[in-house]
Structure formats: structure tokens, C-alpha cells
Steps between C-alpha positions, in 0.01 A plus 500: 500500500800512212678732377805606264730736424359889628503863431452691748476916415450746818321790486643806698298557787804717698713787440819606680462682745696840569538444857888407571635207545726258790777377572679337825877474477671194733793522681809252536448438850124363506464630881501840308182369322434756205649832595414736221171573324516632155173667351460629124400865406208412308460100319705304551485312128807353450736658745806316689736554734849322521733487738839428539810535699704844578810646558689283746477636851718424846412244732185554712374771329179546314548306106380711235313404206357641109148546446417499151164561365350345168243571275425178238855427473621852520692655782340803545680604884802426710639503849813445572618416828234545727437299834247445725561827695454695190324377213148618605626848496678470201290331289209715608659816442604401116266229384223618287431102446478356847495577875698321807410433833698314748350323781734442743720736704837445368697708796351276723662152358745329710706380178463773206688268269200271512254774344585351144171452251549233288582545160287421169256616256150598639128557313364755700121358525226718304195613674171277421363579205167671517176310378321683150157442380495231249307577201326284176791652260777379763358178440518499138897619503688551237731237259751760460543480891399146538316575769117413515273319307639574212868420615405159397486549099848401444415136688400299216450208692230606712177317508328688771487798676406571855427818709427298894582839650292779401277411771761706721554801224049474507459493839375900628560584867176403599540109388299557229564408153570766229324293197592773265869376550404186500371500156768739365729303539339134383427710212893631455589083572244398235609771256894380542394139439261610206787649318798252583222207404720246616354522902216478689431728774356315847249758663406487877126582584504788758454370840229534682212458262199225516401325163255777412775729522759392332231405227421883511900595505554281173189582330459874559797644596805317384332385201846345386475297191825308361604213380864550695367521863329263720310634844483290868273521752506439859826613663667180700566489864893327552743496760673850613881354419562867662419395881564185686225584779149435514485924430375515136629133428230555218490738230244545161700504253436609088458192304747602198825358653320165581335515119804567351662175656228271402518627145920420508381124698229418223773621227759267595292212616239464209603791268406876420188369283320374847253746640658635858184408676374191746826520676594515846623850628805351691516735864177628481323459814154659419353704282365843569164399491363147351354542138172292460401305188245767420739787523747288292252487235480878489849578563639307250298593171686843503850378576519529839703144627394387852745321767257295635531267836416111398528322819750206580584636119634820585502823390500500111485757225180483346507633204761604185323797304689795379285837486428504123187554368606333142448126550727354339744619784280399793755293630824597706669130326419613167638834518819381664469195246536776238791715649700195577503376115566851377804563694637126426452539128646840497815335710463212289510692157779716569716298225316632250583856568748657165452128311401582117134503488415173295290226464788332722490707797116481506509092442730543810276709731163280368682173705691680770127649601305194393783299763455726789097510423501091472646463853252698625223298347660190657507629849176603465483908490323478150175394442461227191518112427707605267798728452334677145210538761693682771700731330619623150830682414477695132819647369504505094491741255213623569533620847813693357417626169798737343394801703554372831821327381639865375432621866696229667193331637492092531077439596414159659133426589409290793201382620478273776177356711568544860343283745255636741397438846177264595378793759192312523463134509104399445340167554131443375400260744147329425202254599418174336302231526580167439346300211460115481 
């Protein structure tokens, strides 16, 4: 659908397990296959065993070898000189690390001088970790850790924010959905995006739910309202790109990861001040269930944005509403609009940072703004037939009077008129009759 540059922030869903861990160690001769087993005494985080060469021995007898054990770098054990015959019972009599077992019978080999395991450092494998029960506040993370939701505050350049898998964290043994997650963490996504106000969050509709539902959901229970989150409805059916057999060759999908592309398509293709809507969701083979022109009309009022089946047209976002109640941020264009010009003039402005606070700097800032603001106009994102008509940049005197001049503050109003989608397109189609 389009795309960009991505950050992606896991949440843990495992924990190391305290079961111990593997380890197969080879031998020169590959007829020997792996001859000794080596198993930790507890986890096995971090541990390694090297091996190398021992004392020199005479011809045809058994080669001896060091086993050293590591811990992260440190050698914690060694074994000097051991061989085949005897390093199970020496390791296991000493070792409070590890335990040996040898797998073949060593008296029994035709050549002993073969019996040689090959030398080099070895990660013994951990056990697999053990699953935990996700919960809303793993979700939300921590920017200390950088892990979470809010792991992503120190990307400034995110425009959007995406959570395509709590349907897994949501989903209770049963199959059912836990909708008190659900909304706990939309809620924790909305809040992040709220605060950073430089984002939108994308929010999927739960699966499962019929127009009347999901009506219900967004009116009576999640009751979001923000101007920095925008809500789709029906999930998509695409192609399982994890099988290659007619087995679940299908799979419904949340409609968040396909949303977020078509915002990054309409961005680069006609700009960030086009509404995201009456474009084709690329890979989307169905929709969850079809959304009539009479649920649209009832759906959309409160913010919810269909993906709607159009025939030989496709399968098309139909709609580009964020959740806010305050209309003059109805629109998911005019919110992003908004964001996009505050974080360029910010970027843009940084020249002014330390200058002497003057009638120069603020001349300076009036046409650097009123530049970036006129190319705007011209491509269309402001509404005007003018440029006085589509925007206004003030910085004088009286937008920094003495005060805020003694606090280090440099004030700049902008207005701007941003353009806004034709969501419905009327035609008053009449009778006449013709005159003489």
C-alpha cells in the first residue's frame, strides 16, 4: 500500500525460563557424529564452553583436550586435560556449572586416537523461554526502557502509531475477545499520541462485530473522543504469506497495517493535506463483512471509517474522520495537516534559537514562515484565492512585548486555512419544461 521508514517496539510476552539449557559437542572425525552432551545446572543465559587442544600424547592413544566454561565473557571453570574416556566423570564430579555425558563407548573404538572433539567456542543453547500474560501496562512500556508504547517518545519523526497485534495479547482461551484490553490499551495509544501531539494513533475495530455493534462499542463503551486518533472498521481478509497450501491460504487480518500504508501512499503521491480515504486497500481480498450505504451513513457520523467493497473498483477506504467530537478536527488530513507544519516550522526555525531578540530576528521568522506557508498555498493544502486569504504569519512587537523578551521567549502567530475534504458531493437534479 506504501510505506516508509518504521519503528517497530516489542512488548515482552516471554520470560526465561529456569529449566537448563543444551549443548551438542562435534567431533573431528564426523563418523563420531556428536559424542558429548553438555547440560547447564540451572539457565543457561549466557554460558559457553571452549575447547581446545591438550597436552601432547603418543601415537594411537586417546588426544586430550581443555574444557573451559564461560559466563558473559568470564571464565568461570576449567579442565585441563581430559579425554573422551574421562571427562564425563570429571567434569561431573567438580562442575557446579555444567554436566557431561558421553555417548559413545570409547573402550570399544578400533582407533582411540580418532576420539578427538573438535575445538572452538560453543553457546550452550538456553531453554525456551516460557510464555507470560500480557497485560494493558506492558503495552504502554516505559521511555526509560524503550520498550512499549511509550518507547516511541524519543522518535520525533513519527507520524503514526500502530498496535496490529493486540488481537493476540486480547484473545482469552476460549477465542473470545477481552474488550476490556482492547480498550485499555487504544486508550494508553491515544493518550501517548495526545501528549507527543505530533502523531495520530490508527485504531482497529474489534473483530467480530456487525454494524450495530461496533456502533454500540464506539458509542457506549469506548466512548473515545480525540482529535489524534482515527478508528477502522471491518477487518480485511488477505493472503496467509505464512503457508503455501490451500490450508489457511486466507487469513482476516486488522486493518491498521493496511491503513497505515495508504496514509504513507496518499502522503507521497498527493501530499499529507489529502484526506486518506477513497483509496484502494492494495492486498485486501475481502472485507469482513460488506458495509451497506445505510450503515455507512450511521457509521460514519461518529468517526467510525468503513473499508467498503466497490466492485470492478476495489476495496477502498471510505471514510477519513478522526474521533473528535470538536469539529474543527473532524478530519484525519487536517489534523495531520496541522502536525506536519508544526514540526517543519519548528525544524525550520531552529536558526533563530540564542539570536538577539529584535525587530530583525522577527522580520526574519515573518518570511521564513510566510515562504514555507506560500508553498503550501500553491500546492494546494491551504484554502484561499489568495495567499492573505490562506494564511497569516504575525511576529511584531506586539506578540513579544518586553516581558516575554526578558524570559527568552520569541512568539510567532500563525494561522493558516486548511483545505477540507468534499465527503459528500450533491447534485440537485430537476424537471423543466420547455418554453417557446
Amino acid at each position: 500500500n506504501g510505506g516508509g521508514m518504521a519503528y517497530i517496539v516489542r512488548v515482552q510476552h516471554r520470560e526465561p525460563s529456569q529449566e537448563p539449557g543444551h549443548l551438542a559437542l562435534p567431533a573431528v572425525d564426523r563418523a563420531l557424529g556428536q559424542p558429548i552432551e553438555i547440560s547447564s545446572v540451572g539457565p543457561a543465559d549466557g554460558l559457553t564452553v571452549l575447547i581446545d587442544g591438550g597436552s601432547e600424547v603418543d601415537e594411537g592413544e586417546m588426544p586430550l583436550f581443555n574444557l573451559l566454561v564461560e559466563r558473559d565473557g568470564e571464565e568461570i571453570e576449567t579442565y585441563a586435560d581430559v579425554s573422551l574416556s574421562d571427562v564425563e566423570s570429571v567434569v561431573n564430579g567438580g562442575s557446579q556449572t555444567v554436566q557431561v555425558s558421553v555417548s559413545i563407548d570409547t573402550s570399544s573404538l578400533e582407533d582411540p586416537s580418532l576420539a578427538q572433539v573438535k575445538a572452538g567456542s560453543y553457546a550452550v543453547t538456553p531453554a525456551e523461554p516460557l510464555p507470560v500474560e500480557v497485560r494493558p501496562k506492558d503495552f504502554v512500556g516505559s521511555e526509560s526502557d524503550r520498550v512499549g508504547i511509550n518507547g516511541l517518545v524519543i522518535a520525533d519523526e513519527v507520524t503514526m502509531v500502530i498496535v496490529p497485534d493486540l488481537i493476540t495479547a486480547a484473545t482469552k482461551e476460549d477465542g473470545s475477545i477481552d474488550l476490556g484490553m482492547w480498550k485499555a490499551v487504544q486508550t494508553a495509544l491515544i493518550t501517548h499520541c495526545e501528549l507527543q501531539a505530533n502523531r495520530l494513533a490508527v485504531l482497529d475495530a474489534p473483530p467480530g462485530m456487525n454494524p450495530q455493534q461496533i456502533k454500540e462499542w464506539r458509542s457506549d463503551i469506548a466512548m473515545y473522543d480525540s482529535a489524534f486518533a482515527a478508528f477502522y472498521y471491518p477487518w480485511i481478509k488477505v493472503d496467509n504469506p505464512l503457508t503455501s497450501g490451500p490450508a489457511d491460504a486466507e487469513i482476516m487480518v486488522p486493518p491498521s497495517g493496511h491503513i497505515a500504508g495508504v496514509w504513507s501512499r496518499v502522503d507521497d503521491t498527493r501530499g499529507v493535506w489529502k484526506a486518506p480515504a477513497n483509496e484502494v486497500v492494495r492486498g485486501a481480498l475481502s472485507t469482513e463483512l460488506d458495509i451497506t450505504k445505510g450503515e455507512q451513513s450511521l457509521l460514519n457520523p461518529i468517526g467510525i471509517n468503513c473499508i467498503r467493497p466497490f466492485g470492478t473498483r476495489g476495496i477502498r477506504v471510505w471514510g477519513a474522520r478522526t474521533l473528535a467530537s470538536d469539529t474543527d478536527w473532524t478530519y484525519v488530513n487536517v489534523r495531520r495537516l496541522f502536525n506536519m507544519i508544526e514540526t517543519a516550522i519548528m525544524e525550520g526555525t531552529q536558526f533563530a534559537v540564542f539570536e538577539p531578540n529584535d525587530q530583525k530576528l522577527w522580520a526574519g521568522l515573518s518570511r521564513t514562515i510566510s515562504s514555507f506557508l506560500r508553498g503550501l498555498w500553491r500546492d494546494g493544502a491551504l484554502f484561499g484565492a489568495t495567499a492573505d486569504q490562506a494564511f497569516f504569519v504575525k511576529c511584531d512587537a506586539e506578540t513579544n512585548p518586553p516581558d516575554s523578551i526578558d524570559q527568552g521567549k520569541v512568539v510567532v502567530e500563525v494561522g493558516i486555512a486548511p483545505v477540507k475534504p468534499a465527503e459528500f458531493v450533491i447534485f440537485r437534479i430537476s424537471q423543466f419544461k420547455q418554453t417557446a
